[in-house]
C-alpha positions, 0 to 999 in steps of 0.5 A: 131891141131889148123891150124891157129896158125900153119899156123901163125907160118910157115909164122911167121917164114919167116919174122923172117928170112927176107926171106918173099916174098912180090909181087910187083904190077907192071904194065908193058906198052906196048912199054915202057919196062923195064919201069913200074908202081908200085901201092903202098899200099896206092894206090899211082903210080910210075914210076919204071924201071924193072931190074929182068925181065926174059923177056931178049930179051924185046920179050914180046912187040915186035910187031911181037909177039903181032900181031900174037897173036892178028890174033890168038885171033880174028881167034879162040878165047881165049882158047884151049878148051881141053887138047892135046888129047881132042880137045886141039891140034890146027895148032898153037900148030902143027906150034911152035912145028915145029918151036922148033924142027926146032930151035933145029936141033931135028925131033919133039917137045912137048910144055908143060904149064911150062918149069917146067913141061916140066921138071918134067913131062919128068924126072918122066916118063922117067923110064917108058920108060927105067926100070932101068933108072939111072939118074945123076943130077947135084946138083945145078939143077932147082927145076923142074929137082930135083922134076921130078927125085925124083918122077920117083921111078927109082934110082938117084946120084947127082954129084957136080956142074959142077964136071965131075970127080965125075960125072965119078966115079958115073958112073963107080960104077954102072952096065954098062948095066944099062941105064942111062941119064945124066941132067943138065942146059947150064945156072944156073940161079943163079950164071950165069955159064955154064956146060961142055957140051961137057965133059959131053957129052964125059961120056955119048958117054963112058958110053952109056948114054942119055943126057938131057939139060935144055936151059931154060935160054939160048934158045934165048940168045945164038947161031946162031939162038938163039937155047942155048948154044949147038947151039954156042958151036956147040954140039946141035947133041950130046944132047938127050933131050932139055929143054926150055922155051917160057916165058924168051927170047922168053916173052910168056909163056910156056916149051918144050922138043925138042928131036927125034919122038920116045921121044916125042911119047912116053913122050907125051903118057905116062906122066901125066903131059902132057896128063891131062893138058889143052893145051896153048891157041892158041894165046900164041902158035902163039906169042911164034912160032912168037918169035922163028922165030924173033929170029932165024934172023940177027934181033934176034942177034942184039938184043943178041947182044945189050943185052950182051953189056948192061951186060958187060957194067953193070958189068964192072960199078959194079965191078969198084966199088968194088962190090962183083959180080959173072961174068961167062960171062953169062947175068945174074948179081948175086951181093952177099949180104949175108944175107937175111935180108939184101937183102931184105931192099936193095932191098925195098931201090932200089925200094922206092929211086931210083924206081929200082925194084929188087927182093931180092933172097933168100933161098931156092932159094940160100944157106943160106948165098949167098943171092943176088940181081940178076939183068937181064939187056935186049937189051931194057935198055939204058945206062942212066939206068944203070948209074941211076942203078948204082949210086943208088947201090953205095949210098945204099951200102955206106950208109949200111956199106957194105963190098966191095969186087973184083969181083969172078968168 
């Protein structure tokens, strides 16, 4: 095989169908967020402001994350030194594991390098645990669940988004005494909609199943004290498994699952992904237990606070201009192009006119024919951006010819 020429021809074939990824170097200012500076090819600088972060919160800068990361960093150094069971596990790993399970309302937690692995790690062991384990995945589930559960060797039945009669009818066609775990997410990213966790929590009490919740993008975000979407809806007791994420509301960096001593016990004894991974650096730990504290306080919702009104206020600007937008209730802001090349000359437009950066989301992210700009508005964009925001997309959509559309739901 001539490896160069196919590897040619594999990215050839993403810039033929516009879904070629280009990193953006951007460098963020402490104290200035959303605000960055993005170094151009030629080396030329510029002011730009983030509008695609997943720092929801703004978290990532705030001093009481940075100050207990600098004690962490002058205390004990950079790295861990090991993986968890050799010489990786330190007071600040023990102390954000107790602040997790505590977030949670569960008795342990186990911290991960990545919410992604966190999920992958746990899902492909748990048949381990449980011979026989079935396990029913949503369809629209992150790539980390789908890959966790489609390596675990154990048998799986996908249900449709969201459908809880299809998913009662899977579950009803297996063998009663089979075990079994329901997964699926509070928030999907992508379009911002929720799953019926209660209904879904009503099959598993029927069908003697477990439940497994992924609250990555809702740990933070919703809640009394920021625990998701169980915590507001009040439902935290009846989830098994949780799943988050330190790297989004909470700007750090790092997974975890929060569920009883026995799980954790054992997921941390037997998945690989855990046991040969070196462990979080310390500081990162101590900033991310930092985080979860803050947020957890009356500080902590009013910056939920601030940040649902900035995204109300944003939608309800883009829908007045008739722009064909996916609005669940939820903080994330999908506006829907539909095609992929589309998407991204949009976005290179945002960025190179307006300074507004914003990631085009293309397939596989999405379907093919769903591509979209998906914005993030935070507690710590003022309104003056968003109007800037605004104005920028309804000159680009005007001058493009685009469709405008109502609003969907």
């Amino acid at each position: 095989m001539d490896y160069d020429t196919a590897l040619d021809d594999a990215i050839g074939n993403l810039h033929a169908e516009g879904r070629y990824r280009v990193f953006i170097d951007i460098e963020r200012e402490k104290g200035a967020f959303p605000k960055a500076v993005w170094t151009q090819a030629d080396g030329t600088r510029r002011d730009i402001t983030i509008w695609c972060g997943n720092d929801y919160l703004g978290m990532g800068q705030h001093p009481v994350v940075l100050s207990a990361m600098h004690e962490a960093l002058d205390a004990v150094g950079a790295g861990s030194g090991g993986t968890r069971n050799i010489s990786g596990t330190t007071l600040y790993h023990k102390r954000l594991e107790a602040e997790i399970a505590d977030l949670h309302g569960k008795e342990a937690a186990l911290v991960f390098s990545s919410a992604y692995i966190a999920n992958d790690a746990t899902l492909s062991t748990l048949p381990k645990l449980f011979p026989g384990l079935i396990i029913y995945s949503d369809a629209l589930n992150h790539a980390s669940m789908i890959e966790g559960i489609r390596r675990n060797g154990g048998a799986k039945r996908i249900f449709r988004h969201n459908d809880v009669a299809h998913l009662r009818e899977l579950m009803a066609a297996d063998d009663p005494a089979a075990p079994k775990l329901i997964a699926f997410e509070s928030i999907y990213s992508m379009d911002g909609d929720f799953g019926p966790i209660a209904e879904i929590c009503d099959l598993a009490d029927e069908f003697g199943a477990l439940t497994y919740l992924d609250e990555v993008h809702a740990v933070g975000m919703y809640g009394p004290r920021g625990a998701g979407i169980a915590e507001k809806l009040g439902l935290m007791d009846r989830i098994d498994i949780f799943n988050g994420t330190l790297g989004k509301a909470f700007g750090v960096f790092g997974g975890y699952i929060a569920t009883s001593a026995k799980m954790v016990d054992a997921v941390r004894s037997y998945a690989p992904g855990f046991i040969f991974t070196t462990s979080l650096p310390p500081a990162v730990a101590a900033g991310a237990a930092a985080a979860i504290a803050y947020l957890k306080t009356e500080d902590g919702q009013a910056l939920r606070d601030a940040q649902q009104l900035h995204a109300r206020v944003l939608k309800m600007r883009l829908k007045g201009m008739g722009m064909p937008i996916i609005d669940h209730g939820s903080h994330i802001v999908p506006v829907i192009i539909g095609d992929a090349k589309h998407t991204k000359l949009l976005s290179d437009m945002l960025l190179e006119e307006f300074g507004v950066y914003v990631q085009p989301i293309n397939f596989p992210t999405v379907p093919r024919g769903t591509e979209r700009l998906r914005f993030t508005p935070s507690p710590v964009h003022d309104l003056g951006m968003i109007d800037e925001l605004v104005k920028g997309v309804d000159k680009l959509w005007s001058r493009c010819e685009l469709n405008r559309a109502e609003a969907s739901a």
